[in-house]
C-alpha positions in Angstrom: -136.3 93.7 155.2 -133.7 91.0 153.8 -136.4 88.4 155.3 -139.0 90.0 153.1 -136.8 90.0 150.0 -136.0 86.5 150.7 -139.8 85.5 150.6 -140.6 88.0 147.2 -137.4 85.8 145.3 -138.9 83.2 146.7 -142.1 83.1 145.8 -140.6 84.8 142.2 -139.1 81.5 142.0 -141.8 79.0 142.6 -144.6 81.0 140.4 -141.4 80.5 137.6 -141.1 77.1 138.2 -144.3 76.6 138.2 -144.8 78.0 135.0 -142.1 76.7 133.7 -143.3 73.2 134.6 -147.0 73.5 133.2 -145.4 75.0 129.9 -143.4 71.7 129.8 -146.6 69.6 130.5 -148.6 71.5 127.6 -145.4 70.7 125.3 -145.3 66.9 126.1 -149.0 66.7 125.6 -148.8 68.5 122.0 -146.0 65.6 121.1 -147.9 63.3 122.2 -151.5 64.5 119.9 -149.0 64.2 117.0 -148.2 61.1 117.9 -151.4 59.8 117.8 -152.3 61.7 114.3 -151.1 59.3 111.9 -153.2 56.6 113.6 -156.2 58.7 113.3 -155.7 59.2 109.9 -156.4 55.6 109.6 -160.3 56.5 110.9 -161.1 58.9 108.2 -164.2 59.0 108.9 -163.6 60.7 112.4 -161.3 63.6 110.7 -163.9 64.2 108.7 -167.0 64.7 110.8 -164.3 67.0 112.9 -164.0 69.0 110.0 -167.3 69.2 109.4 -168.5 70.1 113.5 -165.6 72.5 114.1 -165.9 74.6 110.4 -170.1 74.6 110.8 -169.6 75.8 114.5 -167.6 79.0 113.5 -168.8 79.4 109.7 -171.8 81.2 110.3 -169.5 83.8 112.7 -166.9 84.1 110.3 -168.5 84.7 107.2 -170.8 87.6 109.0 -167.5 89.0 110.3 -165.7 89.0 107.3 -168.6 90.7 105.4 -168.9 93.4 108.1 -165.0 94.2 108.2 -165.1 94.1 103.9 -167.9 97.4 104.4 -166.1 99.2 107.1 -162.3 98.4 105.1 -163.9 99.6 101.9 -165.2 103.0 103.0 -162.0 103.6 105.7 -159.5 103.1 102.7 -161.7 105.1 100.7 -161.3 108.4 102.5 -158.0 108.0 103.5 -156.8 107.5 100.3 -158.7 109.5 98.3 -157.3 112.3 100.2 -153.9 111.4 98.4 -155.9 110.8 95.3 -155.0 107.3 95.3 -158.1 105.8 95.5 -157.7 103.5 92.6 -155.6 101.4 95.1 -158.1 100.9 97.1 -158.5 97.4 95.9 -155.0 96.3 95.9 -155.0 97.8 100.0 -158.1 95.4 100.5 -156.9 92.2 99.2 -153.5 92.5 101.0 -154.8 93.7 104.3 -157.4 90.8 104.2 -155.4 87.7 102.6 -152.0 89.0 104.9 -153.3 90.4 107.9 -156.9 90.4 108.9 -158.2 87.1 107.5 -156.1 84.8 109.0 -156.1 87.2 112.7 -159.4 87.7 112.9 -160.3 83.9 111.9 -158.5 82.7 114.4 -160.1 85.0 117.5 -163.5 84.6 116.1 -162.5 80.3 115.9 -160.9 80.3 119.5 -163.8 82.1 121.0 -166.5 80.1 118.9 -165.1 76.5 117.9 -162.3 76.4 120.6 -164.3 77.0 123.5 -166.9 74.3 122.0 -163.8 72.1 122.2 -163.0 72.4 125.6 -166.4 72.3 127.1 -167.1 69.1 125.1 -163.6 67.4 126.4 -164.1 69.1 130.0 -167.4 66.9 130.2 -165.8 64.0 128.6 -163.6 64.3 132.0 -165.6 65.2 134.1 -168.2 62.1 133.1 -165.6 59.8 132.8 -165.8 58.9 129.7 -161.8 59.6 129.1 -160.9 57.1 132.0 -163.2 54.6 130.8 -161.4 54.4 127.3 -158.0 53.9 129.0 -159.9 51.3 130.9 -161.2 49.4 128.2 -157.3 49.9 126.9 -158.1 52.9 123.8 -156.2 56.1 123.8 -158.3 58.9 124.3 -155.6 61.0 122.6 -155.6 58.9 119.8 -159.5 58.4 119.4 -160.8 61.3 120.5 -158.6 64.5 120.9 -156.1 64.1 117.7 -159.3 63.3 115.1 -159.9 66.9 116.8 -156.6 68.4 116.4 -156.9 67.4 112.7 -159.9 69.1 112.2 -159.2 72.3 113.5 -155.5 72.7 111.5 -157.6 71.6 108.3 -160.7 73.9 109.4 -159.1 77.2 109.7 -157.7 77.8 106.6 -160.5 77.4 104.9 -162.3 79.5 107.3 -159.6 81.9 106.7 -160.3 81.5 103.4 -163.6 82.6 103.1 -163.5 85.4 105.8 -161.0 86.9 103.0 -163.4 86.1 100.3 -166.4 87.4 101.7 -164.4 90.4 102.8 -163.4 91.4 99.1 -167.2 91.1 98.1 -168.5 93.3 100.7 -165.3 95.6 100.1 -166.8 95.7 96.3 -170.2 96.3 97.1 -169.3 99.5 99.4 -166.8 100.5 96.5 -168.4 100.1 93.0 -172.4 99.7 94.2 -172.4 102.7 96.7 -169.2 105.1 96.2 -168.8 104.5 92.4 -164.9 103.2 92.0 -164.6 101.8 88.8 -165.1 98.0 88.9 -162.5 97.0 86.2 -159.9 99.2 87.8 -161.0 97.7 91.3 -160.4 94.2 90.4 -157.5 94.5 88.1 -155.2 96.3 90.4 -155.8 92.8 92.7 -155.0 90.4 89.4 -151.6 92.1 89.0 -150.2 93.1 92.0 -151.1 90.7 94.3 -148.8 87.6 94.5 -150.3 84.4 95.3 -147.7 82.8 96.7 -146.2 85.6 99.0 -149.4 86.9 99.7 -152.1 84.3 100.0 -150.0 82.1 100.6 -148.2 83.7 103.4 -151.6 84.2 104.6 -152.6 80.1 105.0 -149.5 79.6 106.3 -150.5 82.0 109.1 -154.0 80.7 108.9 -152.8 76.8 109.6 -150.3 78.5 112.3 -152.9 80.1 114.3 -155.2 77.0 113.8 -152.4 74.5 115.4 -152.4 77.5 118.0 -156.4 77.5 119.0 -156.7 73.6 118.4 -154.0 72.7 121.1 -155.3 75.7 123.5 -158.8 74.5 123.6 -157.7 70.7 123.7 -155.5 70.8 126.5 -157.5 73.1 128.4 -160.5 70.6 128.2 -158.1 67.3 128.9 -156.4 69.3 132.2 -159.5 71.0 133.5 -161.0 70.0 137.2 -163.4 67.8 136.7 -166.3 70.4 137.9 -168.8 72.6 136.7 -167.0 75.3 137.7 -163.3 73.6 136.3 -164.9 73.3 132.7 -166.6 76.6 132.6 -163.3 78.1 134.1 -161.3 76.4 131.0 -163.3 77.7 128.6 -162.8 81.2 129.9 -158.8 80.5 129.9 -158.5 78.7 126.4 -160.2 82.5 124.8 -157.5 84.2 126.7 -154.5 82.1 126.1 -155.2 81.4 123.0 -156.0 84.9 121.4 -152.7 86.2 123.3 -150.4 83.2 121.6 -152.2 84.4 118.2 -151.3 87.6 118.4 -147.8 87.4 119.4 -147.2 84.5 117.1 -148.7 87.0 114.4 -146.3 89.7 115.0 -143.5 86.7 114.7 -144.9 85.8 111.4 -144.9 88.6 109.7 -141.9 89.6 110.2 -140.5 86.5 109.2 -142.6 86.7 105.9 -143.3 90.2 105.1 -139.2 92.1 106.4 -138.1 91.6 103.1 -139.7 93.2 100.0 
């Protein structure tokens, strides 16, 4: 029995250390993408067609999302509070819940499982083909040239992803509101132009949105630079970068908001 015990702590103890020790490794690597930033910067050009490649790869997703959860918000709110007869807030309970809460979340899933797994496959077969170690060989950092221009990219992409998953979100919100059920369109927007706050609110909301974006960006990059240099390593990567990635959003999220939102 005590041997037994022994070999439980024991092994309690290695998986710890273990974890522990790859948490460390993740942490070095992310200091070491922002120390490569500012000399990407320099190559404009490669931020930029980041930004473009990783906002095209999830816009597409994003926008469709954000129009679907605008119908289905729209009519939930609707009957909920139209029970309290409060359904001239139904706006006002749109916007927030979108710019605060859902916008940046659901971004950021819908961009880890689209863009960020896009990311790790394409630096998984970068390792696996060699194409990392033969930039070290020919003396350029693969960090520098290659995975910051896409750490870049990403924090710049998902905001304005975020930004348009809200957007679209508020339109389709309207067009289940004032087209179909019949809320009154001046009262629907007005309620939004006075008591929503753009800085605690929206604001709040990109500074979530460039969180989680940091979040999926790192996730996907180091999953793709540390991966076996298989088939089976890369596709096994991907799988882990969703997982990891969605669970660091959401825990991060409840963080946030409590840091932003405790206070009234």
């Amino acid at each position: 029995m005590t041997a037994a015990l022994l070999n439980g702590l024991a092994r309690l103890g290695a998986g710890t250390l273990e974890q522990l020790r790859g948490w460390g490794h993740a942490a070095f690597f992310f200091f070491d993408l922002l120390r490569a930033a500012p000399a990407s910067l320099r190559r404009f050009g490669l931020v930029v067609a980041q930004i473009h490649a990783i906002g095209n790869r999830s816009l597409v997703i994003i926008m469709a999302s954000g129009l679907a959860v605008g119908f289905v918000l729209a009519l939930q709110m609707y009957y909920a509070l139209v029970t309290y007869g409060a359904a001239e807030s139904l706006g006002l309970i749109v916007n927030l819940a979108l710019v605060r809460e859902l916008g940046p979340v659901v971004t950021a899933l819908l961009f880890a499982g689209r863009a960020g797994t896009s990311l790790t496959a394409e630096i998984g077969l970068m390792k696996a083909g060699e194409q990392l170690a033969a930039m070290e060989l020919m003396a350029i950092d693969p960090k520098q040239r290659v995975l910051a221009p896409r750490l870049i990219g990403g924090i710049v992409s998902m905001p304005l992803l975020a930004i348009l998953f809200s957007a679209v979100g508020i339109l389709g919100a309207y067009v289940v509101a004032v087209l179909l059920i019949g809320v009154d369109a001046g009262n629907f927007w007005s309620i939004m132009q006075t008591r929503v706050d753009v800085w605690r609110d929206v604001g709040n909301g990109l500074v979530k949105a460039s969180v989680f974006g940091v979040i999926c960006t790192v996730v996907a990059l180091y999953q793709g630079h540390e991966t076996e240099a298989t088939p089976e390593g890369v596709a096994y990567a991907t799988t882990r970068t969703v997982v990891i990635a969605s669970l660091w959003v959401l825990g991060m999220d409840f963080i946030l908001t409590a840091l932003m939102f405790s206070t009234p």
